[in-house]
C-alpha positions as CSV (number, residue, x, y, z in Angstrom):
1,X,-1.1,6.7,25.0
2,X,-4.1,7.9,22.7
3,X,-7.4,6.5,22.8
4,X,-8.0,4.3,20.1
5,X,-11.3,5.2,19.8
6,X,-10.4,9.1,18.6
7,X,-8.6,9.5,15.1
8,X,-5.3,8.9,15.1
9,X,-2.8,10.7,13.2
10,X,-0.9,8.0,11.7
11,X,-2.2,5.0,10.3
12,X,0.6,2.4,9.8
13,X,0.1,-0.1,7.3
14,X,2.0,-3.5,7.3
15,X,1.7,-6.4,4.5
16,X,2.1,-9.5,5.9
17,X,2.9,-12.9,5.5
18,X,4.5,-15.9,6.9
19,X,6.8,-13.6,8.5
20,X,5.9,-14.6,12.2
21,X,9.8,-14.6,12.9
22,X,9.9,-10.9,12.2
23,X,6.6,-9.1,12.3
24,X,7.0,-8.9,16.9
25,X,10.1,-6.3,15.7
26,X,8.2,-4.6,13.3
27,X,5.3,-4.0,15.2
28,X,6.7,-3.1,18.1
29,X,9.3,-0.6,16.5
30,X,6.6,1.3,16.2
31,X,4.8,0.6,19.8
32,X,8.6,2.2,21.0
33,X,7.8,5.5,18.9
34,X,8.0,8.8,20.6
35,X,4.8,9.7,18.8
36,X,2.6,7.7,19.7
37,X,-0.9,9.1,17.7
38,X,-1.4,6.2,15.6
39,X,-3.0,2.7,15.1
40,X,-1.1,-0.1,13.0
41,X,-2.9,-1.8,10.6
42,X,-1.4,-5.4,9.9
43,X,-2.9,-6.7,7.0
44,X,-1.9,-10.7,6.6
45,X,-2.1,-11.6,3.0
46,X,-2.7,-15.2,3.4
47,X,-0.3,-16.3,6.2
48,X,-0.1,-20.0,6.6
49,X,1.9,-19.3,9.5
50,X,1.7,-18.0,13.2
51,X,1.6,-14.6,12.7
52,X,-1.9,-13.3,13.7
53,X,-1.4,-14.5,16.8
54,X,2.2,-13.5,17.8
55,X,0.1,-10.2,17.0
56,X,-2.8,-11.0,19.4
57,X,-0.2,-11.8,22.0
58,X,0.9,-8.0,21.9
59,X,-2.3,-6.9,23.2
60,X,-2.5,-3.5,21.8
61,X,-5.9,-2.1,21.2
62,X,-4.5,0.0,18.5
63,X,-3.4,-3.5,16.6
64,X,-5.9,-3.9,13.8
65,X,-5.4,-7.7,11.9
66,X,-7.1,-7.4,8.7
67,X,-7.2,-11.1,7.4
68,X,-7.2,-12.1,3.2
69,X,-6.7,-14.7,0.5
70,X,-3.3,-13.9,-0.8
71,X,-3.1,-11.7,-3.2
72,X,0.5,-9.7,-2.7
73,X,1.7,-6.8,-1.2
74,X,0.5,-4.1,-3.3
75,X,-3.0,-5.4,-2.6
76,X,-2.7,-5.9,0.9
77,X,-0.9,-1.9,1.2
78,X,-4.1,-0.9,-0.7
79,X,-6.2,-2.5,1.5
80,X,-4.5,-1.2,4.5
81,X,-4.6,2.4,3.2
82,X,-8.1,1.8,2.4
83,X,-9.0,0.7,6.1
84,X,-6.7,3.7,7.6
85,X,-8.4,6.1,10.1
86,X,-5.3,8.4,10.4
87,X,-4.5,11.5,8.5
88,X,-1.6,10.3,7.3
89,X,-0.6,6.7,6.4
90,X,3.2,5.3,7.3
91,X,4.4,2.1,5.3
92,X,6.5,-0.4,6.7
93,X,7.2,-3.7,5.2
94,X,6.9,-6.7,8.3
95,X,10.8,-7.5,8.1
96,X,11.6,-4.2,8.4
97,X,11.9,-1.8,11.5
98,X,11.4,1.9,12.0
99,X,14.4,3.8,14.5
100,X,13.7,6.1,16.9
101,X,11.8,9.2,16.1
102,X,10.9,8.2,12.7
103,X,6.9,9.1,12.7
104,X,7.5,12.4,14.9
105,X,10.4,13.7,12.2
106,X,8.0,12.7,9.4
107,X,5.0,14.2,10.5
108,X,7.0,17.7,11.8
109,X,8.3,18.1,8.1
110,X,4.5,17.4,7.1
111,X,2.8,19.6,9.3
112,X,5.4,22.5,7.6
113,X,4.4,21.0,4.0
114,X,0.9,18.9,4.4
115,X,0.9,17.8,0.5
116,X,4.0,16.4,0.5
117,X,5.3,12.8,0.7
118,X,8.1,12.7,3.4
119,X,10.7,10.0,3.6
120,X,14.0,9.2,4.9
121,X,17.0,7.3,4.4
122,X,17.5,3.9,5.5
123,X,20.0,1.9,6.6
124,X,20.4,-1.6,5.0
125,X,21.3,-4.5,6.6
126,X,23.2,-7.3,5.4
127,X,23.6,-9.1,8.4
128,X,26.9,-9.9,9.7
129,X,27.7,-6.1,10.7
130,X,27.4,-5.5,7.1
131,X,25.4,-2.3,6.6
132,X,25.1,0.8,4.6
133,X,22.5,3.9,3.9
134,X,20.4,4.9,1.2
135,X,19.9,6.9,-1.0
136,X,23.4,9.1,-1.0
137,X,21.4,12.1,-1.3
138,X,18.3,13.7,-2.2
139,X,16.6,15.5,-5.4
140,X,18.2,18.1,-6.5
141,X,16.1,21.1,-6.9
142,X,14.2,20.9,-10.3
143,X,15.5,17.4,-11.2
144,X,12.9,14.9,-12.4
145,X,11.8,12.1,-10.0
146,X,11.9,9.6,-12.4
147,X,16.1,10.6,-13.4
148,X,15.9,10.5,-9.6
149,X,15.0,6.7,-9.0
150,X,15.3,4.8,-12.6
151,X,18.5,6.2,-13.5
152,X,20.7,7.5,-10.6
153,X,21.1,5.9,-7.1
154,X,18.1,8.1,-6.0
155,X,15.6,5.6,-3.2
156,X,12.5,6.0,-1.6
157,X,12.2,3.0,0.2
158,X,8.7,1.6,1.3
159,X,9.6,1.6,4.9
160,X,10.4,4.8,5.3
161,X,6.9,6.7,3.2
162,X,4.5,8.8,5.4
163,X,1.7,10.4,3.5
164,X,-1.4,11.9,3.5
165,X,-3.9,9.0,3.5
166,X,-6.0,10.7,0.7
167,X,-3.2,11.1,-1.2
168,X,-2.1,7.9,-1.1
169,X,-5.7,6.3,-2.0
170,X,-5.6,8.9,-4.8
171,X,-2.4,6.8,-6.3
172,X,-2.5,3.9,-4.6
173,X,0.2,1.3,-5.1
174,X,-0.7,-0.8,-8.2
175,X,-2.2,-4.4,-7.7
176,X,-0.2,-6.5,-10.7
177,X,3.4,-5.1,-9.9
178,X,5.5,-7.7,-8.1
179,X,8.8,-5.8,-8.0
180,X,9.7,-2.2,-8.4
181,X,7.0,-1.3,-6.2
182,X,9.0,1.9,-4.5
183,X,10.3,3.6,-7.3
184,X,6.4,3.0,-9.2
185,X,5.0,4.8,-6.3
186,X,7.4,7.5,-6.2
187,X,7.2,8.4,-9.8
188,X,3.5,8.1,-9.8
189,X,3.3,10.4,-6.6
190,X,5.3,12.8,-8.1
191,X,3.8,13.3,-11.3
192,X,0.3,14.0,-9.1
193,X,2.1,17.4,-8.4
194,X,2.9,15.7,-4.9
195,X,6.6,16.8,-3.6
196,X,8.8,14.6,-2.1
197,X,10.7,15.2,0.4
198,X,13.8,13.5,1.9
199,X,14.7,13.4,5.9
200,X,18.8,12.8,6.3
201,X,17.8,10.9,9.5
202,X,18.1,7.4,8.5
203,X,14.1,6.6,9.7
204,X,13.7,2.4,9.2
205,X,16.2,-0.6,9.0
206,X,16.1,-2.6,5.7
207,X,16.5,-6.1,6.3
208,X,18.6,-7.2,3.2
209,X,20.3,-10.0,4.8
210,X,18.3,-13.0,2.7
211,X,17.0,-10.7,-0.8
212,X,17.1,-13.9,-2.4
213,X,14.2,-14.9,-0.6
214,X,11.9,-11.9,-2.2
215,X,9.3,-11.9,-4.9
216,X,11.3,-9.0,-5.8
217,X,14.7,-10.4,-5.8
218,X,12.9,-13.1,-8.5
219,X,14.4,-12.0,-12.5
220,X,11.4,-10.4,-14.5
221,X,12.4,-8.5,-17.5
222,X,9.6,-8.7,-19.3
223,X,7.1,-7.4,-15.9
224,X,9.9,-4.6,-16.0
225,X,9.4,-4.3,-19.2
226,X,5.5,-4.2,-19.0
227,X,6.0,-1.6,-16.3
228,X,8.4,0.6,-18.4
229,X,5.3,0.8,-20.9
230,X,2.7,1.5,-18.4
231,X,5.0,4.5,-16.8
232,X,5.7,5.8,-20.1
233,X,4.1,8.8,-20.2
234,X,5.6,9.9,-16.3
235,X,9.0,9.2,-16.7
236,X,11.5,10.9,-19.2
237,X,13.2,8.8,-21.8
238,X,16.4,9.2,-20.0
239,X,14.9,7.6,-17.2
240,X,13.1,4.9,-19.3
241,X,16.5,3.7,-21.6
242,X,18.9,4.1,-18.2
243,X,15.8,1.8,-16.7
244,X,16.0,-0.3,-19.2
245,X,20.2,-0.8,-19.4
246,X,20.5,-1.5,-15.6
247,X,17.6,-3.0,-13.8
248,X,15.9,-4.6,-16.6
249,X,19.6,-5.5,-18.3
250,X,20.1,-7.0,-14.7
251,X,16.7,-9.2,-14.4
252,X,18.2,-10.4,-17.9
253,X,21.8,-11.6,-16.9
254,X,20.6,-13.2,-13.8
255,X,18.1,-15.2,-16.2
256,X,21.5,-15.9,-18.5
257,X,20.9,-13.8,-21.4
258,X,24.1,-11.6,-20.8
259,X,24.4,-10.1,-24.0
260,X,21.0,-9.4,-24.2
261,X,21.5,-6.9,-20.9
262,X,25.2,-5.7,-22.1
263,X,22.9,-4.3,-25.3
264,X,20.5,-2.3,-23.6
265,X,23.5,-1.2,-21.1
266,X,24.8,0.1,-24.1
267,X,22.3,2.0,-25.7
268,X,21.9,3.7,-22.3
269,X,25.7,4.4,-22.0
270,X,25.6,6.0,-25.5
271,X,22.5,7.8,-24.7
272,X,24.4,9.8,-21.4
273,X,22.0,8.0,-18.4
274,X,24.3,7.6,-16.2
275,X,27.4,9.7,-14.2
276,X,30.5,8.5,-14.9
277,X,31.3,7.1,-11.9
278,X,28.1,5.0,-11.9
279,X,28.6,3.1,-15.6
280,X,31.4,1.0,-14.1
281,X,29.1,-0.2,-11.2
282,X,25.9,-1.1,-13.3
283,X,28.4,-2.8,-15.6
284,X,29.8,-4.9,-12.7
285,X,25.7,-5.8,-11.5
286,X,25.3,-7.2,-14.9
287,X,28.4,-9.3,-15.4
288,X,28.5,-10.2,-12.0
289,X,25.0,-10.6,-11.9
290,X,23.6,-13.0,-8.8
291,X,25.7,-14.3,-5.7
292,X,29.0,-12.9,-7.7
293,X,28.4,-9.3,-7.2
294,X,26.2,-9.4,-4.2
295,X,29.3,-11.4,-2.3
296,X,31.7,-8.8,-3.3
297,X,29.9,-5.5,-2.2
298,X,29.6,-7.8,0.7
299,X,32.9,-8.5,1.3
300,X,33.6,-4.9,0.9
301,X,31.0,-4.3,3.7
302,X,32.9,-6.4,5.8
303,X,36.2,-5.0,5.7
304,X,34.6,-1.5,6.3
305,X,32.6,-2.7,9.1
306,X,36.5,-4.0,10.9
307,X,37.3,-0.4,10.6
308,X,34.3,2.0,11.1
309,X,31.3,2.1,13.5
310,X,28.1,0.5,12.0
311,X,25.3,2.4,10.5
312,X,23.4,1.0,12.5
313,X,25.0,2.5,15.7
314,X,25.8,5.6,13.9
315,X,21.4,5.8,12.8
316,X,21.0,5.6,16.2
317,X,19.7,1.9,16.7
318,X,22.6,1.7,19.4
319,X,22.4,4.5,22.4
């Protein structure tokens, strides 16, 4: 164990609140690290529930609780980063969990490549058996970051980010945006010149099981749309129209205005954003949009899950 009064190498930041039914698994996903140079920095935005003190029950001096109004996630990451002793800073949302080895493979690929962000696949989990990874694969050599995540099934998922901590208070996370928040970092990393780098490794567990209960998961074309403008001048057009055909043509048709989304779909078809074989699935999103389309990739989940081994046993969760 490393003395928490030296510098650690990894500062791990966690937004909280009211999640005191999940933030004892977070938390200690990363007590159960084989690296174990680093503090974790909780940072409750406003809990109204238990959770500071399931954490002071842990009794870890390398638990920090930073306590303030709420004021979202964003804020509360920027806060943590800003508070961060490490060299590097590791994100991980409080309903999430890291897997074994996650901070030792992230920090080996950044010792070989110090200005780089490192992350890693994830496995999601529906519940029920039901999982699956992400992304499908990584950045090509030379392709754009924004093509990457805006247009194409490319993912860098919160949980998952380790970067150097000056780095990250160099871009910081931005304090107004309520959803989109990993592929806004991503893009905005990678325009700073900063590479990313992906680890095949699945590295966290995305708990998926209740999306419906996220700010995220809440329709807002018109914030997507504000964040389209702000990104502008990072992000290529193709990424900015395919944006704007699926995830802000989605926000639209779970608000009801189908046609609306099917238009900007369009324009995106028309304008080559997507493969092939992804147009047919961003179509279903949008005219299955809500409970329709989420209970039929679940169902599908299901029926794989009868026949194949988890991810979850298969990203090593299971020994």
């Amino acid at each position: 164990m490393s003395d928490p009064r030296n510098t650690p190498m990894v500062s791990v930041i966690i937004p909280l609140h009211n999640r005191a039914d999940k933030i004892a698994d977070a938390v200690n996903s990363v007590l159960m690290q084989s690296m174990q140079d680093f503090e974790i920095i909780v940072v409750d935005d406003g809990s109204t529930d238990n959770g500071p003190e399931i954490l002071a029950a842990l009794s870890d001096p390398r638990i920090i609780c930073i306590r303030q109004l709420k004021s979202g996630a964003n804020v509360a990451r920027n806060r943590g980063i800003d508070s961060a002793n490490g060299a590097y800073v590791a994100m991980l949302d409080s309903d999430d969990v890291f897997l074994a080895g996650h901070l030792e493979r992230s920090i080996q690929a950044l010792l070989q490549t110090p200005a780089a962000l490192v992350y890693a696949r994830v496995i999601v989990d529906r519940g029920n058996g039901r999982t699956f990874l992400k992304p499908p694969r990584a950045p090509r050599k030379g392709e754009n970051i924004s093509d990457y995540v805006m247009t194409d099934t490319g993912f860098v998922q919160t949980s998952t980010v380790v970067i150097a901590t000056q780095t990250a208070r160099t871009v910081r996370y931005l304090d107004w945006l309520q959803c989109a928040q990993d592929t806004d970092f991503a893009v905005r990393v990678a325009a700073s010149g900063v590479p990313l780098i992906m680890l095949e490794q699945p590295g966290a567990i995305w708990n998926d099981a209740s999306s419906g209960a996220r700010i995220s998961a809440i329709p807002r074309p018109e914030h997507l749309t504000k964040w389209l403008e702000f990104i502008q001048p990072l992000a290529t057009r193709r990424a900015r129209t395919g944006y704007r055909g699926w995830h802000v043509g989605r926000a639209l048709a779970l608000r009801g205005e189908k046609l609306k989304a099917l238009g900007y779909f369009s324009v995106a078809v028309v304008a080559g954003c997507y493969r092939p074989a992804l147009a047919p699935r961003i179509l279903g999103q949008i005219l299955l949009a809500g409970p329709g389309y989420r209970a039929l990739v679940n169902g599908l989940l299901g029926l794989k899950a009868r026949f194949r081994p988890s991810a979850l046993e298969n990203g090593g969760l299971k020994q």
